[in-house]
C-alpha positions as CSV (number, residue, x, y, z in Angstrom):
1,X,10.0,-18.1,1.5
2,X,12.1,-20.5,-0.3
3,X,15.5,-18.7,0.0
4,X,17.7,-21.6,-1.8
5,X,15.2,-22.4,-4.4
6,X,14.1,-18.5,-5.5
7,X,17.7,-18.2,-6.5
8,X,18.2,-21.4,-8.4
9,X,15.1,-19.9,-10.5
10,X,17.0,-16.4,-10.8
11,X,20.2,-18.4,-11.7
12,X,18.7,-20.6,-14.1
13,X,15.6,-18.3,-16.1
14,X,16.5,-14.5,-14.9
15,X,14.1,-12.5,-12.9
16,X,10.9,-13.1,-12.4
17,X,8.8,-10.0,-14.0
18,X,4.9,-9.7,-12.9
19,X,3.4,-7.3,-15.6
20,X,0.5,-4.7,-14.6
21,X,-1.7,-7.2,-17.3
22,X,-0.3,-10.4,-15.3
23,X,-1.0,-8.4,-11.9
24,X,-4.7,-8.2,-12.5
25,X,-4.7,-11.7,-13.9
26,X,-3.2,-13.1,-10.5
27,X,-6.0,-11.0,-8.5
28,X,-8.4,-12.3,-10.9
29,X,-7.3,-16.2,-10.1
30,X,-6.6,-16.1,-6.8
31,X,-10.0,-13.6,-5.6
32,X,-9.4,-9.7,-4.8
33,X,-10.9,-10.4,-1.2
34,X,-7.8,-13.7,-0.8
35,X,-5.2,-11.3,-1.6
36,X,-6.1,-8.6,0.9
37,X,-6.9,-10.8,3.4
38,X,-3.6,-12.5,2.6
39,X,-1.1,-9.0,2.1
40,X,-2.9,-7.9,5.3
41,X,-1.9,-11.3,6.8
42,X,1.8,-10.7,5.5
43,X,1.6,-7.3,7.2
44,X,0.9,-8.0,10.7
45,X,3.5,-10.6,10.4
46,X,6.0,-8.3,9.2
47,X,5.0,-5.7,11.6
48,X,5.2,-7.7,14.9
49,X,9.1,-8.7,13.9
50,X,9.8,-4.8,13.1
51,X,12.5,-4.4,14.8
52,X,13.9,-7.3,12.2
53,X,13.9,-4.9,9.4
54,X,16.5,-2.2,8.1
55,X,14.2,1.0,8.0
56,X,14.2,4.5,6.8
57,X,12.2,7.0,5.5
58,X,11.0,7.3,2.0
59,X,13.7,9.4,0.1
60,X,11.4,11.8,-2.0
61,X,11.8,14.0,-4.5
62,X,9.7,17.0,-4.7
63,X,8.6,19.1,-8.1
64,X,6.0,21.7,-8.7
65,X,3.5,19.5,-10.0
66,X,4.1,16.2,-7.9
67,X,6.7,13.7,-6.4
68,X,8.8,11.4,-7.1
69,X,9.8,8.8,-4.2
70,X,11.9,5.4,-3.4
71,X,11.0,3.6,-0.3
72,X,13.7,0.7,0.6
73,X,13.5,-1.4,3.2
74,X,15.3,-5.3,4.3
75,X,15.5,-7.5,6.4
76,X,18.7,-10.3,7.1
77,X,17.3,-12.3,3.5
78,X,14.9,-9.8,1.6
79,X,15.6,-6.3,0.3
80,X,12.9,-4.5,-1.5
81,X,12.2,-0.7,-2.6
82,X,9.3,0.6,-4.3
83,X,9.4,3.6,-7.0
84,X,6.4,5.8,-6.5
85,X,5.0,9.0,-7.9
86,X,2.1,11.4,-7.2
87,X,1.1,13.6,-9.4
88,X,-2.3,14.7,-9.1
89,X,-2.7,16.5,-12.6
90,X,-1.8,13.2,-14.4
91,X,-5.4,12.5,-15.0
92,X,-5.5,15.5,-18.1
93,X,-2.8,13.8,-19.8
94,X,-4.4,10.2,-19.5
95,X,-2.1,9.4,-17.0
96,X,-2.4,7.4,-13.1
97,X,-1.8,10.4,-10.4
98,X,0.3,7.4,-8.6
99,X,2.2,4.8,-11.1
100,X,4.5,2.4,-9.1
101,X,6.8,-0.5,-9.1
102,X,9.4,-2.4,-7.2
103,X,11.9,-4.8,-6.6
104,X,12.5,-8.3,-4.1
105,X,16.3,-8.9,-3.8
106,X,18.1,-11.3,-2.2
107,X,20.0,-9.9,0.5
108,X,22.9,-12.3,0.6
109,X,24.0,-12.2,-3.8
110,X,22.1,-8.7,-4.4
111,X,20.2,-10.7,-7.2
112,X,17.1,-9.2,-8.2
113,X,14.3,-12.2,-7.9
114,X,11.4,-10.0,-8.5
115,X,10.1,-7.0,-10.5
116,X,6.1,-5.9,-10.3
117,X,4.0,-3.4,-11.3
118,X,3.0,-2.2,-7.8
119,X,0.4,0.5,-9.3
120,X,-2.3,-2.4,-8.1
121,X,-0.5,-4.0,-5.4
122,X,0.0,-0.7,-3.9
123,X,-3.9,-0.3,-3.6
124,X,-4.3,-3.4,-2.6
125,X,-1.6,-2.8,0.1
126,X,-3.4,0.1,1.1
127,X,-6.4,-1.2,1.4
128,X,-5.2,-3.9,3.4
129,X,-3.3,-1.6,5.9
130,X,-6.4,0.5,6.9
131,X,-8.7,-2.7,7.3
132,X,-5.7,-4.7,9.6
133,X,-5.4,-0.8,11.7
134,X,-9.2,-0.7,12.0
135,X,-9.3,-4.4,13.4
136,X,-6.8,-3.3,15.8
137,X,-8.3,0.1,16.6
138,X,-11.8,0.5,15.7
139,X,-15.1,-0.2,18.0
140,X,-15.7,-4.0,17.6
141,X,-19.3,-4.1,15.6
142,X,-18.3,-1.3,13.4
143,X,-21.0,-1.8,10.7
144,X,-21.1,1.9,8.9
145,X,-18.1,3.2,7.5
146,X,-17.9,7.3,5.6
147,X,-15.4,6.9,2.4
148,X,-14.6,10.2,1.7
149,X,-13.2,10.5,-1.7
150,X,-14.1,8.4,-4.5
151,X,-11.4,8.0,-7.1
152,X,-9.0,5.2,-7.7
153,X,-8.5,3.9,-4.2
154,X,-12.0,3.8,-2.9
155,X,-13.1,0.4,-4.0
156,X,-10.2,-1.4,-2.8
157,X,-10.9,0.4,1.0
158,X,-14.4,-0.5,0.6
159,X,-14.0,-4.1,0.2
160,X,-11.5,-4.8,2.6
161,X,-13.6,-2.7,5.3
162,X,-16.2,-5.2,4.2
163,X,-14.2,-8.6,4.3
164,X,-11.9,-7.7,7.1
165,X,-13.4,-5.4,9.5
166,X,-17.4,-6.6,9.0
167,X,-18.7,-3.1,7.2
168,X,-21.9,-3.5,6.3
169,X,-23.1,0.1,5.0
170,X,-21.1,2.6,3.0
171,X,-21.8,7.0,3.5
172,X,-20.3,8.1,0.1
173,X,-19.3,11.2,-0.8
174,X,-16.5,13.0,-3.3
175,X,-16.5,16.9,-4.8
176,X,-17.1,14.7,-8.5
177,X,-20.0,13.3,-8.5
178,X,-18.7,10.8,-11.3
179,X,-16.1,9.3,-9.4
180,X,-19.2,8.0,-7.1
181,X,-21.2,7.1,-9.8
182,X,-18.3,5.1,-11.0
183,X,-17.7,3.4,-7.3
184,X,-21.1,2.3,-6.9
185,X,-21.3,0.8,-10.6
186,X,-18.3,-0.5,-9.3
187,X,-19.6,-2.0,-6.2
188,X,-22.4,-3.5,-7.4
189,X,-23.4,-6.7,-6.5
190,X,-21.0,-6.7,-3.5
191,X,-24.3,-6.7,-1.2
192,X,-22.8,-3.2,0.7
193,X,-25.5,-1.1,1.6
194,X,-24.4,2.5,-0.2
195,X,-26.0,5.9,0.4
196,X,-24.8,8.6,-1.9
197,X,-24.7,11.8,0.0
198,X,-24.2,15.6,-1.3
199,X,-21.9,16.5,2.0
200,X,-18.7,15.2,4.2
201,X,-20.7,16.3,7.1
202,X,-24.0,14.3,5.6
203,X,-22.0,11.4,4.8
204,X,-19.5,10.8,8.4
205,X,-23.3,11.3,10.1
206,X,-23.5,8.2,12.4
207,X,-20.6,6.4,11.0
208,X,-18.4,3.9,13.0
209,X,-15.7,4.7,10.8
210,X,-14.3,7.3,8.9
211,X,-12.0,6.9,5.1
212,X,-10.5,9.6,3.8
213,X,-8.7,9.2,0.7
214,X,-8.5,12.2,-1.2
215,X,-6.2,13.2,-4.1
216,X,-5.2,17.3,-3.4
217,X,-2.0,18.1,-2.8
218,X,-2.8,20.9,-0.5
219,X,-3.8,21.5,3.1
220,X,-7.5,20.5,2.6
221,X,-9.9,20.1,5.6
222,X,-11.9,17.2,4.9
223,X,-12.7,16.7,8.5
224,X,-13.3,18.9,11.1
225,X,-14.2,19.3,14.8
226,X,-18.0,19.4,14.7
227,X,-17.8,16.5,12.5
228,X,-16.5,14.2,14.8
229,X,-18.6,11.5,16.9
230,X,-17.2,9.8,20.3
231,X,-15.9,6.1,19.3
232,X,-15.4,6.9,15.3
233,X,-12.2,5.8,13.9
234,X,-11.0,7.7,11.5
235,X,-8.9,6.0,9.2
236,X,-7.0,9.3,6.8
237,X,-5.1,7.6,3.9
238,X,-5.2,10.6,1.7
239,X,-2.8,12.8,3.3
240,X,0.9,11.8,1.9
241,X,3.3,14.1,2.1
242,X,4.3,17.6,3.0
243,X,1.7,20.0,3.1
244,X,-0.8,17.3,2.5
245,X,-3.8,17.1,5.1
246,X,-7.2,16.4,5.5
247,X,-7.6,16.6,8.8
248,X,-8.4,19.6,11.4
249,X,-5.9,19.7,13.5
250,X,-8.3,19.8,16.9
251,X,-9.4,16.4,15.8
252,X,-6.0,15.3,16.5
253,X,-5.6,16.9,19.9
254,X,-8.8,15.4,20.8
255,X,-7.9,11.6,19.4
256,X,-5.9,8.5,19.9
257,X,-3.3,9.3,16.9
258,X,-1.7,5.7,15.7
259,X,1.4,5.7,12.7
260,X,3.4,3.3,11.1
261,X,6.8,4.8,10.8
262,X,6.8,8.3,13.1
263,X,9.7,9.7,11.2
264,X,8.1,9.8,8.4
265,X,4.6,10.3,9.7
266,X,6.3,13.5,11.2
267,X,7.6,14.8,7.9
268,X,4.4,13.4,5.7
269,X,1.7,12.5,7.6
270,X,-1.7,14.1,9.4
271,X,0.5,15.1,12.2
272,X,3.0,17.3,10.5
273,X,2.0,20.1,12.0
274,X,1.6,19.2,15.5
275,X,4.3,20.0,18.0
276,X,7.0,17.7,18.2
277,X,6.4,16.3,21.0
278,X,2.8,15.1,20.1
279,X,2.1,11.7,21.6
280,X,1.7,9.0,18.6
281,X,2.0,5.2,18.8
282,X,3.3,3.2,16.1
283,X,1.0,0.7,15.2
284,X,3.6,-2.4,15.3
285,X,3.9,-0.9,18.9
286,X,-0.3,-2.1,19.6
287,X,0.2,-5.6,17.2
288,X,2.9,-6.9,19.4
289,X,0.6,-6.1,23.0
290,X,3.4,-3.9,23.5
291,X,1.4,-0.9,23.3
292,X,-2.5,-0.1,23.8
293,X,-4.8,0.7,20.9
294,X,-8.3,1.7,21.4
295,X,-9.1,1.9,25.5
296,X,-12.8,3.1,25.2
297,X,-15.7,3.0,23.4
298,X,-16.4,6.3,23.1
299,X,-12.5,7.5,22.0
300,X,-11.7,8.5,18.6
301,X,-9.1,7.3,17.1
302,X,-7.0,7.9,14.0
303,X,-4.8,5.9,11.7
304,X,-2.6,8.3,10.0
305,X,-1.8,6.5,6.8
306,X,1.2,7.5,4.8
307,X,2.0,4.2,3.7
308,X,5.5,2.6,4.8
309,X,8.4,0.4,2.9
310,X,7.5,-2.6,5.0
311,X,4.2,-2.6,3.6
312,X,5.3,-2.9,0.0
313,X,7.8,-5.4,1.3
314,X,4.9,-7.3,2.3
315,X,2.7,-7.3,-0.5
316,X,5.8,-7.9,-2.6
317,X,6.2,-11.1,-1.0
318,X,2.7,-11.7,-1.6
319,X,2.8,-11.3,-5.1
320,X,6.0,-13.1,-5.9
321,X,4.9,-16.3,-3.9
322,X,1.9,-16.4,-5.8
323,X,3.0,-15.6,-8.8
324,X,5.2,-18.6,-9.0
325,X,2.4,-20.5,-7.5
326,X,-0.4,-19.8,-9.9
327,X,3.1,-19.7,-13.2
328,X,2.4,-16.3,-13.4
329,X,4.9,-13.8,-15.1
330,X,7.7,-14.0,-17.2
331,X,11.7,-14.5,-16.7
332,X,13.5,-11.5,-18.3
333,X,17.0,-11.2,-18.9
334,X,16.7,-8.3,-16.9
335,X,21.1,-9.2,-15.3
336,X,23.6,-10.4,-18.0
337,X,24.1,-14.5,-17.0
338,X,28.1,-15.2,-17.6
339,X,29.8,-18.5,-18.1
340,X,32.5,-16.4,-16.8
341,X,31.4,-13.6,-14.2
342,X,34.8,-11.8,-14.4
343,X,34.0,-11.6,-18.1
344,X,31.5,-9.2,-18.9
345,X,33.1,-7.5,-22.0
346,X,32.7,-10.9,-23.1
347,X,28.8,-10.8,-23.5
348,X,29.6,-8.2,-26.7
349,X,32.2,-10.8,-28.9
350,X,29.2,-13.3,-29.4
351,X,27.4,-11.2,-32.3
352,X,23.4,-12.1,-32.3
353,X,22.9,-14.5,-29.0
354,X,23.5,-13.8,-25.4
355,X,25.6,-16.1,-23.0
356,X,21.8,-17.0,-21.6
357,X,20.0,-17.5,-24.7
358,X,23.5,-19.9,-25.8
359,X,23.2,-21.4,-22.5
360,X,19.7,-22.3,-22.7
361,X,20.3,-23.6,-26.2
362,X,22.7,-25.9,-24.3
363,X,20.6,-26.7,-21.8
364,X,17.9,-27.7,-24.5
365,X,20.2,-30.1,-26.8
């Protein structure tokens, strides 16, 4: 990252705003299967200099019919945070269950460089996160992977199981059937092999991997003991926050339980109801050697997903880099630019033009 030169852009034009529209556009350009093989690049990276970053736990806010959440994290140059919801009812009222977006600072002024939509990034995030655990963790040759749950997510998993990780076969299955009639319309033409099937249990049969990404916000056992073959990896991205699960808890006793942040994963994730001394491994832990991830073929191991700041830190680099590669977005106005900083009550005597939008006239004579 180009410290010096992002904040001459900031100081010159305001921040640079990447719209959900201009979002899609930038996926578009640069090719869906680029970007998550380049946020999940941006991840492991991150990951194996964790102990670089300023971390804490997302700070949510809980209502009876979803959440509300902010997830910061920085290092010594970049501060980001992500504003997140989930609100599974949202879909009656025409609305995303999850809408997000976020913020790139510089750490050294405070000045905001960046603000995204991260309703896409986020999936694409996601995505990318399961497929660079399931490199790390899953049987090599995994070929068949189960995607449980159909709905906005799925595709996004699919194809970075397919680029990344080598899946060759999807199992499909979701309680609405249209949600996998829409994923495979959706998939078409990506040359997976996809078997609709009227069952989890039919649809995990003789996979190498297991996703789970379904949208309840209760206790719901997607997967349970009997389901469960020696060597799966079982990658549950679904379960997000308290009271949120999808998986029985004798698969974890059985399993190899990987996390990204275990304080949150404790409060959040699949394993908030284990004891608390359960053993986990944080993932950065098994990307830096330090740890070990899978140590036989027949073990089953679990990524529980709850999705971590550094993640969206990631992606958010991703997005502003090639935004202001490919001249994507716009530069809002979004901090008042004063001639003289210690004057602020000054931006309201000039009646009809901003200090910026005089300074740029300036600049343009």
């Amino acid at each position: 990252m180009h410290h010096h030169t992002d904040l001459q852009h900031f100081r010159q034009r305001g921040t640079l705003y990447l719209s959900a529209p201009d979002a899609a556009e930038l996926v578009r350009r640069h090719g869906l299967n680029r970007c998550l093989a380049a946020i999940a690049a941006n991840i492991r990276d991150d990951f194996r200099r964790w102990t670089d970053f300023d971390k804490t736990a997302r700070v949510a806010s809980h209502s009876r019919d979803g959440v509300i959440e902010l997830m910061p994290v920085a290092d010594a140059q970049r501060y980001s945070f992500k504003y997140v919801n989930g609100h599974p009812g949202n879909t009656r009222f025409g609305l995303s269950t999850v809408m997000a977006f976020g913020v790139l600072a510089d750490v050294d002024t405070g000045a905001p460089l960046f603000l995204s939509e991260l309703t896409l990034t986020t999936a694409l995030r996601t995505a990318a996160m399961s497929a660079l655990a399931a490199q790390t963790l899953a049987r090599p040759g995994s070929r068949v992977m189960a995607l449980i749950g159909n709905g906005a997510q799925s595709e996004f998993q699919a194809l970075a199981f397919q680029h990344l990780v080598g899946i060759t076969a999807l199992r499909l299955f979701d309680v609405d059937p249209a949600a996998t009639a829409k994923l495979v319309a959706n998939l078409a033409g990506s040359g997976l092999r996809l078997t609709v099937c009227q069952s989890t249990a039919e649809a995990v049969t003789g996979a190498d991997v297991v996703t789970t990404v379904t949208a309840d916000k209760a206790m719901a056992l997607i997967l349970t003991p009997e389901m469960i073959e020696p060597g799966m990896h079982l990658n549950a991205v679904g379960g997000d926050c308290p009271g949120k699960t999808e998986l029985h808890g004798d698969i974890l006793d059985a399993a190899a339980v990987f996390v990204e942040y275990e304080p949150q994963s404790r409060i959040e994730g699949e394993i908030q109801h284990q004891p608390a001394d359960f053993g986990v491994t944080e993932l950065w832990q098994v990307l830096r050697g330090e740890r070990a991830g899978r140590t036989a073929a027949d073990q089953v191991t679990v990524f529980d997903s709850v999705g971590f700041a550094l993640e969206d830190f990631s992606a958010l680099r991703f997005m502003f880099d090639t935004a202001t590669a490919l001249g994507l977005g716009e530069r809002i106005s979004l901090i008042p630019q004063l001639d003289d900083p210690k004057n602020l009550y000054g931006m309201l005597a000039a009646p009809g033009a901003s200090a910026f939008e005089a300074r740029n006239r300036r600049l343009a004579a």
